[in-house]
N, C-alpha and C positions, 0 to 999 in steps of 0.2 A: 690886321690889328694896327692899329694906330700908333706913332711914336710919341712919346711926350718927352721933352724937349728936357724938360727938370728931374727927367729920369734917365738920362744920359750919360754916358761916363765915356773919359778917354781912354782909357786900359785897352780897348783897342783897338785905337789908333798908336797909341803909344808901343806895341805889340806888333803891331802892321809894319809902320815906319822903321823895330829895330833888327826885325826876321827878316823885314826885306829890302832895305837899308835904302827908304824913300821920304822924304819932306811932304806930306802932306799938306802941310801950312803954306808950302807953295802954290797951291792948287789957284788958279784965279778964276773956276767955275767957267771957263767961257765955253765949253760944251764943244770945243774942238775934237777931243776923244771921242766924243758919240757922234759928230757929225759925218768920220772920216770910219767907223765901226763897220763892218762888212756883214756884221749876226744881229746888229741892235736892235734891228724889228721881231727878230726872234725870242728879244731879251723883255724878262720884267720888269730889269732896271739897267738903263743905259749905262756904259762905262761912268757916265760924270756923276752919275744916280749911285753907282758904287762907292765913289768917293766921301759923296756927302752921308749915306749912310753909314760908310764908317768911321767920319768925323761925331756923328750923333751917336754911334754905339750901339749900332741895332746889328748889331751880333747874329739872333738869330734870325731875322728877318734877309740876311746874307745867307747864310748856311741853307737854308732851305731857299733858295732862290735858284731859278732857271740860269739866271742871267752868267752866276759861274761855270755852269756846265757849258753853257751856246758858244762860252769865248772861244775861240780857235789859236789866239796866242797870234795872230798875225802881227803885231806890233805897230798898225796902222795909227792906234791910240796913241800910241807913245812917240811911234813918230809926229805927229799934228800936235802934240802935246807942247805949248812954248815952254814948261817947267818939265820939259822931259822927265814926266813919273811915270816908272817901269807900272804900268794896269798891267799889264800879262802874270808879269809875278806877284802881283797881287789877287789875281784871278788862281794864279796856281795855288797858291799860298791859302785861299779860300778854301778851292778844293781840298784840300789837304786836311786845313780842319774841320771841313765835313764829314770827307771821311774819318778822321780820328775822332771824332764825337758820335759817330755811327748815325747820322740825318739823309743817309743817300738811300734814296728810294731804291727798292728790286725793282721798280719800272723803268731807271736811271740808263738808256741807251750808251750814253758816253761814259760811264761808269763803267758798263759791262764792258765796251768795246775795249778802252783801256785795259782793264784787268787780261784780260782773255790775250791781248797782244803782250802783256809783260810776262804772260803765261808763258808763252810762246818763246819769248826770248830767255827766261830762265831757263826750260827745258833745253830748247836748242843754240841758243845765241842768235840765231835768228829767227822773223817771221815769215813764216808761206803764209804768201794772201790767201789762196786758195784755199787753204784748213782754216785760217782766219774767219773770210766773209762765210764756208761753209759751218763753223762753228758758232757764230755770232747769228745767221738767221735762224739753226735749232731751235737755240738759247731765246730767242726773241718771237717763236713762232711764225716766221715769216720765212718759207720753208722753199720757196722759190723765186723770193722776190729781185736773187743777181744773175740768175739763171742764163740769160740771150746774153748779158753784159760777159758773164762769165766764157761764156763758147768763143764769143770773138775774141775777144784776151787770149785764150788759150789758143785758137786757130792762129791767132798774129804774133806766137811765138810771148808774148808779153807776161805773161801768167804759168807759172810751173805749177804743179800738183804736188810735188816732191820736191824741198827745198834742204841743200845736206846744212848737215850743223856747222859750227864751228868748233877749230882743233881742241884751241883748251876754253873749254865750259866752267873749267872752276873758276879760272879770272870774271868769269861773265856772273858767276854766283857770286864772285866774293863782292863783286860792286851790290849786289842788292845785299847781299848781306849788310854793308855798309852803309845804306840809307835806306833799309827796312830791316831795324832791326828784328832778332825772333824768327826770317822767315828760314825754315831748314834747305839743305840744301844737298 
C-alpha cells in the first residue's frame, strides 16, 4: 500500500523519540546504519528505511514488517550511526508494539523462539538449549532439523539435556512480573 505524504502524522515519531529517548531529527539519511546492518538483505525495509517510515507515520506498515523481526540488536547501526540513534531500541520498541496490537503472525519464528526461551526462564530461571531447540522444532514442524548439530554439542560436553533451575525463582518471577504486567506466577 502506498504512503501518502498529506496523510502522515508525527504521533509516532513523537511516541518513538519519548519511549525511547532518541532525536529523530537528527537523522542525516546518509544510510550508514544499513550499509554496516548484518540482516538488511533479509529485511523489507533497511534500518534507514525504518527511520524514514517513521518520520512519515506509516505505523502499520512497520508493525507488520519483516524488517523488526530480522533485527538481531547487534548495534552495528548505531555504532556507524554519526547521530548515534539507538535503531536496536527502536527495533525493540516495534516489536513490542506489534505484539501489544496483536499483528504477529503464528508463522512469526522469532516470535515463537522468543516466547518459548522467556518460557523457559520464568519456569526455571534458566534456559536448556536442549528442551529449547527440541521445543521450538515441535512447535515449527521441523522435527529433525538440529538433530547431527545437536549429537556433536552434546558428545563435546557443550549442550546438557538437563539444566537445574535457579535457587530463588520468585526474584526471577517478580522481574517479569514487573515488565509484563498480568502475567501469573
Amino acid at each position: 500500500m502506498p504512503i501518502q505524504l498529506d496523510a502522515t502524522s508525527s504521533t509516532l515519531q513523537e511516541q518513538i523519540e519519548n519511549d525511547c529517548r532518541v532525536d529523530l531529527s537528527c537523522c542525516y539519511e546518509c544510510g550508514k546504519c544499513s550499509g554496516g546492518c548484518s540482516t538488511a538483505y533479509l529485511m523489507d525495509y533497511t534500518p534507514r528505511q525504518v527511520i524514514q517510515l517513521i518520520k512519515l507515520g506509516a505505523k502499520e506498515a512497520l508493525l507488520q514488517s519483516k524488517a523488526i523481526w530480522v533485527c538481531v540488536s547487534c548495534h552495528l547501526c548505531q555504532d556507524r550511526c554519526p547521530a548515534a540513534i539507538d535503531i536496536p531500541r527502536i527495533m525493540d520498541y516495534l516489536r513490542e508494539m506489534s505484539c501489544g496490537e496483536g499483528l504477529v503472525s503464528e508463522t512469526n519464528h522469532v516470535f515463537l523462539f522468543n516466547k518459548l526461551m522467556l518460557d523457559q526462564v520464568f519456569k526455571r530461571g534458566r534456559v536448556s538449549e536442549a528442551e529449547l531447540a527440541l521445543r521450538f522444532n515441535l512447535k515449527t514442524g521441523q522435527y529433525t532439523k538440529d538433530v547431527k548439530l545437536g549429537q556433536r554439542l552434546f558428545f563435546k560436553g557443550k549442550m546438557m539435556p538437563f539444566v537445574p533451575g535457579v535457587r530463588d525463582r520468585r526474584a526471577v518471577r517478580k522481574l517479569f512480573k514487573l515488565y509484563r504486567p498480568g502475567r501469573e506466577g
